[in-house]
N, C-alpha and C positions, 0 to 999 in steps of 0.2 A: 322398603320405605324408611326412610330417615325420620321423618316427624308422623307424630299420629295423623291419621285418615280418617277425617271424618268431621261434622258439624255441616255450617252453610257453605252450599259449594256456589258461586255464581259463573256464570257460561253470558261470554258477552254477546250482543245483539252486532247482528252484520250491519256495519257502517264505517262509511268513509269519513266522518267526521272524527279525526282525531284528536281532537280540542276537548270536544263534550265527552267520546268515551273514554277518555282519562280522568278526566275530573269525577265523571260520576259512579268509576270503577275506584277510583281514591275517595268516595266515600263510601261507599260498599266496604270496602275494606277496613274502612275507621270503624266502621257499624260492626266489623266481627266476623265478615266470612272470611273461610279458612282455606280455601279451593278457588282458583280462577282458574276454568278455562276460556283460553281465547279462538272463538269460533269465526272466523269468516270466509265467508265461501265464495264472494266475489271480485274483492278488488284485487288488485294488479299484485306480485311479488313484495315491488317494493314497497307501497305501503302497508301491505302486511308483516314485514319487516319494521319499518319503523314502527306501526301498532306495538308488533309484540315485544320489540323492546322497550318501549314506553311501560307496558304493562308489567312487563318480567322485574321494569325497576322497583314497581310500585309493591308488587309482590314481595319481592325482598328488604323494601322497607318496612312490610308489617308482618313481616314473619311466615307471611302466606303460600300456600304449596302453585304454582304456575305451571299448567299444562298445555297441551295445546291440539286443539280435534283434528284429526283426520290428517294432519302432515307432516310425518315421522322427518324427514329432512329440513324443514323447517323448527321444528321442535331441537332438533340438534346442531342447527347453527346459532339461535339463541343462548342454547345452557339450557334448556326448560328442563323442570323436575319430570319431566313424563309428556305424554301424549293417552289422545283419549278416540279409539276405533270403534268403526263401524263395522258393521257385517260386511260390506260394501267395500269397506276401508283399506287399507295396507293390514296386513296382518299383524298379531301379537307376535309370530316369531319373528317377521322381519322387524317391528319396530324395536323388540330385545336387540336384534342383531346391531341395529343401528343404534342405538343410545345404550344399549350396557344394561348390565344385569342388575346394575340399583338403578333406573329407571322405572316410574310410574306409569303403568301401563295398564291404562282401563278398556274395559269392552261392555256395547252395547249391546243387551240382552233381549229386549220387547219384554215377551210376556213370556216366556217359556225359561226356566228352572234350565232345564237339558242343556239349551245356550252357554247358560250359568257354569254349567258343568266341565263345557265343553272349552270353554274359553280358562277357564283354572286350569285346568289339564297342560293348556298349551303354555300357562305362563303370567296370565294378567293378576295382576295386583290388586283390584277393587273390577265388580260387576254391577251395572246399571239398567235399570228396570223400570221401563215406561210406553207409554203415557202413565200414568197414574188417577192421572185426571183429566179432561178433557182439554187440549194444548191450542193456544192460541196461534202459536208458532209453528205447530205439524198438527195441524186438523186432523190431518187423515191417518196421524198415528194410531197403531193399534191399541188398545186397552192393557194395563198389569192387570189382577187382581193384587191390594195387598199384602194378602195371604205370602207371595210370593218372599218379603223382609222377613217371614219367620222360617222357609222353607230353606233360605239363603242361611242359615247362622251356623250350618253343617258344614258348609263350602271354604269355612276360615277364611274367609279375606271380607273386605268391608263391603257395604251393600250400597248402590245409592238408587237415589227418588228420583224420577225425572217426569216435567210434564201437568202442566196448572197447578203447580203447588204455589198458592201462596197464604198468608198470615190467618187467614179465615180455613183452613185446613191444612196446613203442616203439621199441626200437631196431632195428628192423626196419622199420619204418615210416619212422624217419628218415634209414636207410641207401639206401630205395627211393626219395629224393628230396622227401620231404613238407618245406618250408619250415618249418612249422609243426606240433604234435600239440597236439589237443584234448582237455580230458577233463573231467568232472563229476565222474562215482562216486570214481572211483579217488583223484581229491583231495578232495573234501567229505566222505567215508566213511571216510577215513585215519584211524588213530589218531595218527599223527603227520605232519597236510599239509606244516609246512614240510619235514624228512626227504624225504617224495616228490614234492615241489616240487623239491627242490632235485638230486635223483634223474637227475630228467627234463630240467630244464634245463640239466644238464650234458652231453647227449647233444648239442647243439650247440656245444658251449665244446672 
């Protein structure tokens, strides 16, 4: 990794409106997070293309790390700093394969440590670990225990939160060793993102 890892990571909400998720991903970003991934799982190529380059610009206007979930060829005709897998996902070695060995290359862990383990081994850069708290977005995600940000600091790579974190319990999360907090709802649903951008990423400073 090029730039440090770590602080407010924000993961955008799937939508076709690419008016509103710019604007209010350019205040997210004014407010301080330091991480966008861009997530969307339904629309067409090409607007997810123009998405993510809209996004990747705004990323590099404020300094910020731009990844991108689940679509290791997509993440590489952008430029993106990295891509973000799923168990489910393309793998950590094909996405190294594909973007190159400074490429940011995270994996999702749930609730099991072992994953953690298992995913370092193969190559990833940063491991994530959630629900944490009960998700509005994956109900039916399984449960962390916290426990697991202190269990991670052996693993050497950064840890992140995923999963109902917002302003009323992050800091709980980031006192339990999370490198990182994740959030969707709690920034895109804000009536003022930068305000809770900026909220959250103080909790590192």
């Amino acid at each position: 990794m090029t730039k440090p890892f770590g602080g407010l990571y924000a993961i955008t909400p799937d939508t076709a409106d690419t008016a509103s998720l710019l604007a209010r991903t350019r205040a997210i970003l004014a407010g301080g997070a330091a991480i966008l991934q861009y997530r969307n799982k339904s629309s067409d190529a090409a607007l997810r293309r123009e998405q993510g380059l809209g996004l990747l610009a705004l990323c590099r206007e404020h300094g910020a790390i731009f990844l991108v979930n689940d679509d290791v060829e997509l993440a590489r005709a952008l430029g993106a700093d990295g891509v973000h897998v799923g168990r489910d996902d393309a793998g950590i070695a094909d996405a190294r394969r594909v973007l190159g060995a400074n490429a940011i290359v995270g994996a999702s862990c749930y609730d099991k440590i072992e994953l953690a383990e298992a995913a370092v081994a193969r190559g990833a850069s940063y491991v994530a670990f959630g629900a944490v708290f009960a998700s509005s977005v994956k109900p039916e995600a399984v449960r962390a225990p916290l426990s697991l940000f202190a269990d991670a600091k052996r693993l050497a790579v950064p840890s992140v939160a995923i999963g109902g974190i917002s302003p009323a319990n992050a800091r709980q999360v980031v006192e339990a060793g999370a490198d990182a907090i994740s959030l969707i709802s709690a920034l895109y649903d804000a009536a003022d993102p930068t305000a809770v951008a900026r909220e959250l990423a103080a909790l590192y400073r």
